[in-house]
C-alpha positions in Angstrom: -31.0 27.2 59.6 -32.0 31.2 59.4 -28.2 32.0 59.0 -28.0 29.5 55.9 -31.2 30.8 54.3 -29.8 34.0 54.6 -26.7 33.7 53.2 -27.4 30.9 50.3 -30.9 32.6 49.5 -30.0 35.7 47.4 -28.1 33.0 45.1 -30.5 30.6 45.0 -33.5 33.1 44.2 -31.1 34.4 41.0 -30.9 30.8 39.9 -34.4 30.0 40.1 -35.4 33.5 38.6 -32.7 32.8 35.7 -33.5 29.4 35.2 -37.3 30.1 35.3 -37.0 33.2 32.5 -34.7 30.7 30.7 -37.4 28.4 30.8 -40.5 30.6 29.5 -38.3 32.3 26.7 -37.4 27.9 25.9 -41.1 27.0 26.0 -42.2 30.1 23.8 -39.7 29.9 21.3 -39.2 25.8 21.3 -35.6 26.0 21.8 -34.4 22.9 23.3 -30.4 23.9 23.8 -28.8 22.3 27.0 -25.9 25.1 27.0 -28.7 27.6 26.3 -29.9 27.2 30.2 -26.9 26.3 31.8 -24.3 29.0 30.5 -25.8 32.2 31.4 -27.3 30.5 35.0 -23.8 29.8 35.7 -22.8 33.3 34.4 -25.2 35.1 36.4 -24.9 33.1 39.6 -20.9 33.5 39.6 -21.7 37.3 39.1 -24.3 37.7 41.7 -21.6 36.0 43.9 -18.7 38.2 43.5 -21.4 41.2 44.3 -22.7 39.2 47.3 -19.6 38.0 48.3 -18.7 40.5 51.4 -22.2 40.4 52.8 -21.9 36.6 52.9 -18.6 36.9 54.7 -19.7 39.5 57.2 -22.6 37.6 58.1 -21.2 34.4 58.4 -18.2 35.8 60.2 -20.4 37.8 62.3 -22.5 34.5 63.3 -19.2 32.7 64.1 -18.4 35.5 66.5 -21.6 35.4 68.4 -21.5 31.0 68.5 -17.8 31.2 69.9 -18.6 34.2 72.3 -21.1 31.7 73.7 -19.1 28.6 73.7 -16.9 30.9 75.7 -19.6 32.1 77.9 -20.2 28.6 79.0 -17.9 28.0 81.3 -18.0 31.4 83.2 -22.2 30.7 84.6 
């Protein structure tokens, strides 16, 4: 569960910051467009992504490395 926190959390924290500065500027200026809060969300997240990208692979391959050294390790106690 720690492994997924950290490696979906930097995305999700962008969305919900996004969304929720997307939401304030909505309220305060009664703007009530769908593709207003979806479009850049989407724009941002994907960006974030690609920036994030390799430290979601390196951690999630460096996770799989440690869970198969100990699968491994099982059989040798």
């Amino acid at each position: 569960f720690y492994q997924i926190l950290l490696t979906s959390g930097p995305l999700l924290l962008v969305a919900l910051g996004v969304g929720l500065v997307i939401g304030i500027l909505q309220a305060a200026t009664s703007i009530q467009e769908m593709t207003l809060t979806f479009v850049p969300k989407v724009l941002i997240v994907v960006i974030t992504f690609a920036f994030l990208s390799n430290y979601m692979l390196v951690s999630l391959t460096d996770y799989f490395a440690f869970i198969f050294d100990r699968i491994a390790g099982l059989g040798y106690s």
